[in-house]
Every structure is written in structure tokens, then in C-alpha cells.
Z-matrix of the N, CA and C atoms (Angstrom, degrees):
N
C 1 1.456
C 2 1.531 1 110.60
N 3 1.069 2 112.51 1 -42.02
C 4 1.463 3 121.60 2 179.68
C 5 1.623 4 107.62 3 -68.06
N 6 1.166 5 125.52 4 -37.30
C 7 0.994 6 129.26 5 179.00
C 8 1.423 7 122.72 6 -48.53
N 9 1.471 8 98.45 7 -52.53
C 10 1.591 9 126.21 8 -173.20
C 11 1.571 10 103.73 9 -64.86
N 12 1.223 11 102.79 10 -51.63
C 13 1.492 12 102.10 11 167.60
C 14 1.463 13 122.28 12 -45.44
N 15 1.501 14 99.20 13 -64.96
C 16 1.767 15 96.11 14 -170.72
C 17 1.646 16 93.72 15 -45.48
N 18 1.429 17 131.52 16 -60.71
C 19 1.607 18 118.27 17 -162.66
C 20 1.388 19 102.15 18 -49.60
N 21 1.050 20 135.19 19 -55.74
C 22 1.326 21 113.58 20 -175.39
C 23 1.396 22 121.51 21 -65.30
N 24 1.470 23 147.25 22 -13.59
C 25 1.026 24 141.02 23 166.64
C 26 1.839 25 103.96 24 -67.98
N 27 1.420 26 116.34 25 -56.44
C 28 0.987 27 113.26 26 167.06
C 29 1.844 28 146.33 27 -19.08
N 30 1.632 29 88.40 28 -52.12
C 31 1.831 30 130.66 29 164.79
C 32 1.400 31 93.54 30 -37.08
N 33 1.533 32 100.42 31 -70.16
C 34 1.565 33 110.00 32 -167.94
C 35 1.240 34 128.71 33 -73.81
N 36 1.290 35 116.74 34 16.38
C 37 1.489 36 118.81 35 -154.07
C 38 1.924 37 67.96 36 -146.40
N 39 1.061 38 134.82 37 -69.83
C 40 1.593 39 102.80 38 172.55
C 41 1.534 40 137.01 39 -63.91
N 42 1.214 41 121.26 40 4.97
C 43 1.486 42 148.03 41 141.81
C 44 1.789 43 121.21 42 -51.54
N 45 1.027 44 102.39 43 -48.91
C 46 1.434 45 115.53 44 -176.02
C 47 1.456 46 110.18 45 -80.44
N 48 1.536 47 106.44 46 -26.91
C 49 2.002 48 101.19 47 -178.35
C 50 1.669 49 99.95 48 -89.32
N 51 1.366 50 113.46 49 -14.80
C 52 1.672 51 101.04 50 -173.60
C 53 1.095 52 82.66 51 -82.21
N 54 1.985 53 84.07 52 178.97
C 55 1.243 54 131.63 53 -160.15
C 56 2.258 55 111.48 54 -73.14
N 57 0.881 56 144.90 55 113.40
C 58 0.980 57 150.90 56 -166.93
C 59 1.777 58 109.52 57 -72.97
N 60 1.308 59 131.51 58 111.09
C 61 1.662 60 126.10 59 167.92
C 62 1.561 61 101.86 60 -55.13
N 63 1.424 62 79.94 61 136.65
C 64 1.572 63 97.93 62 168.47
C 65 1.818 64 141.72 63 -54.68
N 66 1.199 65 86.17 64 -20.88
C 67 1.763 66 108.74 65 164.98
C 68 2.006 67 122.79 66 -90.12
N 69 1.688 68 92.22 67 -8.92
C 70 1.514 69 102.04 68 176.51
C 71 1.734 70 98.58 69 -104.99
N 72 1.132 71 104.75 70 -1.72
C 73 2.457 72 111.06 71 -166.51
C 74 1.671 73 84.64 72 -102.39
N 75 1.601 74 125.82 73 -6.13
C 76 1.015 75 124.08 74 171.72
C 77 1.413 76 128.99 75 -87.49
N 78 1.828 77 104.88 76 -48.53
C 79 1.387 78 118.71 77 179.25
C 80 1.104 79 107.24 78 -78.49
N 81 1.446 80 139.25 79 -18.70
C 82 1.356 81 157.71 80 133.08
C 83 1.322 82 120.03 81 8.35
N 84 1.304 83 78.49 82 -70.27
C 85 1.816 84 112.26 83 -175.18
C 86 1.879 85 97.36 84 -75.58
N 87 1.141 86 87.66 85 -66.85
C 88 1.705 87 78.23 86 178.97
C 89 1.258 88 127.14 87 -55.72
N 90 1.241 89 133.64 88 3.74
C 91 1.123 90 143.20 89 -159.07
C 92 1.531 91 109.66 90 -117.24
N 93 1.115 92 113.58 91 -28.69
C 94 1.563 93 147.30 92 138.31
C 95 1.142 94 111.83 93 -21.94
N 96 1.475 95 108.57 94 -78.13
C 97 1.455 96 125.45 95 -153.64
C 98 1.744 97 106.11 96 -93.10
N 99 1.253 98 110.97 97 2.19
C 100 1.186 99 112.94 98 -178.49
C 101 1.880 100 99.50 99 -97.00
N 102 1.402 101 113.07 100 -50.40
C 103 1.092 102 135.18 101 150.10
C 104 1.688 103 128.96 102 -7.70
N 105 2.039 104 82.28 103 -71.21
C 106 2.162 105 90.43 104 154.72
C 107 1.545 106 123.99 105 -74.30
N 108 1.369 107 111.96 106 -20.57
C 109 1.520 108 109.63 107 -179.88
C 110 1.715 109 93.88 108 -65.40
N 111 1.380 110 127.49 109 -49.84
C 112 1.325 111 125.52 110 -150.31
C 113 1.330 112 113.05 111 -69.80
N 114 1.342 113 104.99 112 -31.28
C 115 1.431 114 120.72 113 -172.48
C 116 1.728 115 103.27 114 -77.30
N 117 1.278 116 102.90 115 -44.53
C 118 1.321 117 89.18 116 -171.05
C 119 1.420 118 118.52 117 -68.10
N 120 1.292 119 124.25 118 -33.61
C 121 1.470 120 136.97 119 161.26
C 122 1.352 121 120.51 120 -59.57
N 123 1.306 122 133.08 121 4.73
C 124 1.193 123 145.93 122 174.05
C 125 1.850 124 109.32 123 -101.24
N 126 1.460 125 92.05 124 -60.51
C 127 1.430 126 96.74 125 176.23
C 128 1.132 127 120.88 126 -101.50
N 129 1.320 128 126.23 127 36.99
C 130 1.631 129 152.85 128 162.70
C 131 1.844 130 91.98 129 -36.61
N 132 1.435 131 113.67 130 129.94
C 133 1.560 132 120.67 131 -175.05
C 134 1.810 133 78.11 132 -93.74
N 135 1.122 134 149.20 133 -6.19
C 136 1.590 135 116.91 134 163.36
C 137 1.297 136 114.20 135 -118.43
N 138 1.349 137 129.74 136 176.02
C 139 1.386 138 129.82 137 -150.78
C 140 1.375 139 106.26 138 -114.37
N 141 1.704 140 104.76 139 115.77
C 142 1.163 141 121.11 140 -156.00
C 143 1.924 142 95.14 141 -102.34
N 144 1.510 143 120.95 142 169.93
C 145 1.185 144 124.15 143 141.57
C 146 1.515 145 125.18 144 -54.68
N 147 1.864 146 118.40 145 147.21
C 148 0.919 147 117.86 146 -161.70
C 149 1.629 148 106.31 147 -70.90
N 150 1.483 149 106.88 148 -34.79
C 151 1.542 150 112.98 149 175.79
C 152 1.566 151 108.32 150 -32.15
N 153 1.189 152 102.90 151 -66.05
C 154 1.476 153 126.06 152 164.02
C 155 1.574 154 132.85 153 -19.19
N 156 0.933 155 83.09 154 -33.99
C 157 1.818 156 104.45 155 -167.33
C 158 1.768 157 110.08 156 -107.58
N 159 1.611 158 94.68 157 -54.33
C 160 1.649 159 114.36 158 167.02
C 161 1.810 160 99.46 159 -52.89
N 162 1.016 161 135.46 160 -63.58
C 163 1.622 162 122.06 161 -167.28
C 164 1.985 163 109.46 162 -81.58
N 165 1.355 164 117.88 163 -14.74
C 166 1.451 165 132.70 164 135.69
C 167 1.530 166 113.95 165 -27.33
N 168 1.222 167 103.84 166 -72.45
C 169 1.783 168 103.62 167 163.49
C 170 0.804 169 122.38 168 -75.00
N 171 1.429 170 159.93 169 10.12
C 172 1.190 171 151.34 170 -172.99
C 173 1.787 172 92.70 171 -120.65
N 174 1.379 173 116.49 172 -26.07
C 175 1.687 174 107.28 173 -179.32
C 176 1.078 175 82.45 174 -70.34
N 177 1.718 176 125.27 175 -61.77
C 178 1.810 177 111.33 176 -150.48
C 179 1.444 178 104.69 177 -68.99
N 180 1.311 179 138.47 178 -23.24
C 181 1.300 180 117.08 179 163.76
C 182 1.510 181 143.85 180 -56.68
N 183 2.126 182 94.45 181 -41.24
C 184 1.644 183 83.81 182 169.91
C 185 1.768 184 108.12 183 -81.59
N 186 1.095 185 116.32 184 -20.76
C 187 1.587 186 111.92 185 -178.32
C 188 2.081 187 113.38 186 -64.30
N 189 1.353 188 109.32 187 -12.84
C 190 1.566 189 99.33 188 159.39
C 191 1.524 190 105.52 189 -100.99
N 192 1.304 191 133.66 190 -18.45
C 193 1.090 192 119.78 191 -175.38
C 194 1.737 193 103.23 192 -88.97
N 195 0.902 194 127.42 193 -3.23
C 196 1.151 195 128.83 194 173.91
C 197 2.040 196 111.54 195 -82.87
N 198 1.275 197 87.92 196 -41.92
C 199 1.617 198 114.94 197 -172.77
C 200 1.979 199 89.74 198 -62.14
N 201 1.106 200 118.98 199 -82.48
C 202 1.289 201 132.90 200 178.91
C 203 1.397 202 120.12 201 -26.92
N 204 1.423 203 113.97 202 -47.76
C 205 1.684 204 133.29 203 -178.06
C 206 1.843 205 109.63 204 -73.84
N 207 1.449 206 86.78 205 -28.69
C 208 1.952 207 88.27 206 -172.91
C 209 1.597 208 99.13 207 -110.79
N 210 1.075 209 121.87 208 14.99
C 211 1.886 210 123.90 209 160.14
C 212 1.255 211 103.30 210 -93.47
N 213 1.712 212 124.03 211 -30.59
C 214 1.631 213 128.23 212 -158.44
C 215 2.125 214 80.66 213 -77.25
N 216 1.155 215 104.31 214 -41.04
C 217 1.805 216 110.89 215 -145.80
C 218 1.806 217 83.15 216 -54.04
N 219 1.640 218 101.36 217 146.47
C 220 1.384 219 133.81 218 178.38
C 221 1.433 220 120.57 219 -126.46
N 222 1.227 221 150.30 220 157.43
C 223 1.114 222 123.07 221 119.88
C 224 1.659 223 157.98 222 -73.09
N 225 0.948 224 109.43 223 138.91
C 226 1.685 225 107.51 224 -153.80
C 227 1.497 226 105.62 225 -44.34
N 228 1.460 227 121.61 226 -30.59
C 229 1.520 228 135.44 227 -169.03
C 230 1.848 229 84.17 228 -57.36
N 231 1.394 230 95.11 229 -80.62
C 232 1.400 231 106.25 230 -151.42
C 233 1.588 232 108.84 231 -55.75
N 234 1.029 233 140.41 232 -24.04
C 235 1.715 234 149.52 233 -149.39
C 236 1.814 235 83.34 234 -115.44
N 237 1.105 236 99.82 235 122.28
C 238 1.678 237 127.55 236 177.55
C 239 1.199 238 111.08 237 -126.97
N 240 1.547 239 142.60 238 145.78
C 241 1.359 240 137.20 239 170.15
C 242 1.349 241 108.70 240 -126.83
């Protein structure tokens, strides 16, 4: 079990040194910037509605999970196991 694990940590850790597609160096970026919108509306120095704040977190959430998912992305050519 342990074994299986380490390979998959591994996977991901040789995922992260390749080379990134150019349509994922995009959502990347957007994923980013969705990221700073969220944050900043979260930690807004004046006092916003909770609506406000509640969809604040929900940008910065999908904007790192977006960020995270398109750093893993490879191409199938280049990524060998």
C-alpha cells in the first residue's frame, strides 16, 4: 500500500517538472487572477455583505483549484511512466 502511494506522489512530482501546454500556461494564468480577485474580496479592509464575501471564497477557491489542475496538465507525448 505504501508503495502504491509513494508512485503516485512521485507521478505528481514528475508532472510538475514537465513542460506545461500552452492552453493549460493560459488557464494557469487565469486561475491566478481569479485567485487575486477572490482574495481580495475576502480580505477587503471595509465591511462588505456576507453574500459578498461568501462568493469571495468561492472565486478564490475555484481559481486555486483551477491553478493546481492546469500545473499537474502534461502532454501525453512527453509524460512516460
Amino acid at each position: 500500500m505504501e508503495k502504491k502511494l509513494r508512485d503516485k506522489l512521485s507521478s505528481v512530482g514528475k508532472r510538475y517538472t514537465k513542460k506545461t501546454p500552452p492552453f493549460f500556461k493560459k488557464l494557469r494564468t487565469a486561475g491566478l487572477v481569479l485567485a487575486a480577485i477572490g482574495t481580495s474580496i475576502v480580505a477587503a479592509p471595509i465591511a462588505l455583505p456576507a453574500m459578498a464575501v461568501t462568493i469571495g471564497g468561492y472565486i478564490l477557491l475555484g481559481g486555486t483549484v483551477i491553478t493546481a489542475v492546469s500545473q499537474t496538465a502534461v502532454n501525453e507525448i512527453d509524460f512516460e511512466e
